[in-house]
C-alpha positions as CSV (number, residue, x, y, z in Angstrom):
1,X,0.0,0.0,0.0
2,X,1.1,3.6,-0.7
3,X,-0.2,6.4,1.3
4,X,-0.6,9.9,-0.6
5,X,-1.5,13.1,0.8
6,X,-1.3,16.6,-1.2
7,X,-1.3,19.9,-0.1
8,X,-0.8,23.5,-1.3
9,X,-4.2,24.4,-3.0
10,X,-6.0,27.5,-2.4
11,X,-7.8,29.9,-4.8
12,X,-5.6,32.1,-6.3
13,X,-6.1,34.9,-9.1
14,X,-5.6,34.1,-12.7
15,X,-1.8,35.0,-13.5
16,X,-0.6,33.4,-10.0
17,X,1.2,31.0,-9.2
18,X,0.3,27.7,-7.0
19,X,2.9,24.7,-5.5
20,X,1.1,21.9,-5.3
21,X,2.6,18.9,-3.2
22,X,2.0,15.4,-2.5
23,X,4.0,13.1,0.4
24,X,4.3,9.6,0.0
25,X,4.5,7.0,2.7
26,X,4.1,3.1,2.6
27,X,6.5,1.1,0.2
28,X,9.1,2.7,-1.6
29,X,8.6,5.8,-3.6
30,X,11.1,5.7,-5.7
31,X,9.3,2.5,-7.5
32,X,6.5,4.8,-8.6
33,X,5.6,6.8,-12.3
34,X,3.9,9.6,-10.4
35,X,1.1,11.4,-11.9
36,X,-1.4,14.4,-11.3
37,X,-4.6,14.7,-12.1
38,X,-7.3,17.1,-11.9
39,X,-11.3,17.2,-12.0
40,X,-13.5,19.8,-12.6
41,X,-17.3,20.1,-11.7
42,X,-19.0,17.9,-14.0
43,X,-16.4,16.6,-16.0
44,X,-14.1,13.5,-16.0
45,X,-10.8,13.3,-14.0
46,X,-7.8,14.0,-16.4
47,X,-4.4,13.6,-16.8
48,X,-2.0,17.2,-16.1
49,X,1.6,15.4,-15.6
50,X,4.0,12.6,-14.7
51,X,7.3,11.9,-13.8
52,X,9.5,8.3,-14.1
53,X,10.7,6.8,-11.3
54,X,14.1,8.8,-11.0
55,X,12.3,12.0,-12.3
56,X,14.0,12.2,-15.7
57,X,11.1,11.9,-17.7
58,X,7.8,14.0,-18.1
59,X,5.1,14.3,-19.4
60,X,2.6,17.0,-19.9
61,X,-1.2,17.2,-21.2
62,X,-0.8,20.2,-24.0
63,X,-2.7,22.3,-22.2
64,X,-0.5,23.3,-19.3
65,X,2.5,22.8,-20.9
66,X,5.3,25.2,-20.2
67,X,3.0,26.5,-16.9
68,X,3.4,23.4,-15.2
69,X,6.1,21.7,-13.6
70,X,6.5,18.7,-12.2
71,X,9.1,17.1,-9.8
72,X,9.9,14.7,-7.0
73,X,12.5,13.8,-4.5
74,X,12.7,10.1,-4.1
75,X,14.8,11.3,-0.9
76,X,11.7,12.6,0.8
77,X,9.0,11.0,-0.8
78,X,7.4,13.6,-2.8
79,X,5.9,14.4,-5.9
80,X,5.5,18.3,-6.4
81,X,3.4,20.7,-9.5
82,X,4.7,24.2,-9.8
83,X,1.6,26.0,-11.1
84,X,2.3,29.0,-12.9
85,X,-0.2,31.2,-15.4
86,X,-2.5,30.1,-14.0
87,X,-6.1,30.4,-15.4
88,X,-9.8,29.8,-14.7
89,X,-10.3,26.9,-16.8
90,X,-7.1,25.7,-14.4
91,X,-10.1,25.2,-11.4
92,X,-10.4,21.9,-10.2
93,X,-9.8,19.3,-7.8
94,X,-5.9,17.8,-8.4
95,X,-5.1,14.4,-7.7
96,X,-1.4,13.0,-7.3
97,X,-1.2,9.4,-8.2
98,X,1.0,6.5,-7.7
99,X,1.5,3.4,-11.0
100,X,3.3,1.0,-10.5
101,X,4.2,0.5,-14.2
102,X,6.8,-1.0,-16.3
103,X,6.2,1.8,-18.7
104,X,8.3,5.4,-18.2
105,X,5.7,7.7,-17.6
106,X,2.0,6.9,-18.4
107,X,-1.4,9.2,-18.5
108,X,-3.4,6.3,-18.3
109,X,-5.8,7.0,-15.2
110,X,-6.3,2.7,-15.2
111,X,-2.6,2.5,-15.0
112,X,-2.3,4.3,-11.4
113,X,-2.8,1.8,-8.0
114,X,-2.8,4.6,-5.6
115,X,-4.7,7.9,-5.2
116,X,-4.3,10.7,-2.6
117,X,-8.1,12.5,-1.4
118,X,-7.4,15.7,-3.7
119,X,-6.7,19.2,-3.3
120,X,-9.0,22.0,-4.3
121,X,-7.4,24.5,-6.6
122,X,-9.9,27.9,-7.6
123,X,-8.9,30.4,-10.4
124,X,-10.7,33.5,-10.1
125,X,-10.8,35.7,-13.1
């Protein structure tokens, strides 16, 4: 079993900036594709990023590409999305997830085991 828990949402203005972060406890982090994903009202959960196992690889949805950033530190256990530009159509519930997959990075939501409860992220105009 992997534990996640995220923190760092808020509402914030369109143009500002968020850190989203996620920690990790149970078996061993560094085994993990990490992934975020978001929800908003009334639509399905989607892929925003991932990161391989020793963070070399990502892996963005196009439409927060060069605003987001993703990251971890197998060290500590924690998967982190720097949230920049941010915009109204950015609102929605964010999700870090654990896969344990062969694969480098995957957006697959069927491919991740683990889920943490979600972080509330507003965009105001």
């Amino acid at each position: 079993q992997v534990q996640l828990v995220e923190s760092g949402g808020g509402l914030v203005q369109a143009g500002g900036s968020l850190r989203l972060s996620c920690a990790a406890s149970g078996r061993t982090f560094s085994n993990y594709v990490m992934g975020w994903f978001r929800q908003a009202p009334g639509k399905e959960r989607e892929f925003v990023a991932s990161i391989s196992r020793n963070g070399g690889s990502t892996y963005y949805t196009d439409s927060v590409k060069g605003r987001f950033t993703v990251s971890r530190d197998n060290a500590k256990s924690t998967v982190s999305l720097q949230m920049n530009s941010l915009k109204p159509e950015d609102t929605a519930v964010y999700y870090c997830a654990a896969a344990a997959s062969p694969l480098l990075t995957t957006t697959r939501t069927l491919s991740y085991n683990y889920w943490g409860q979600g972080t509330q992220v507003t965009v105001s105009s």
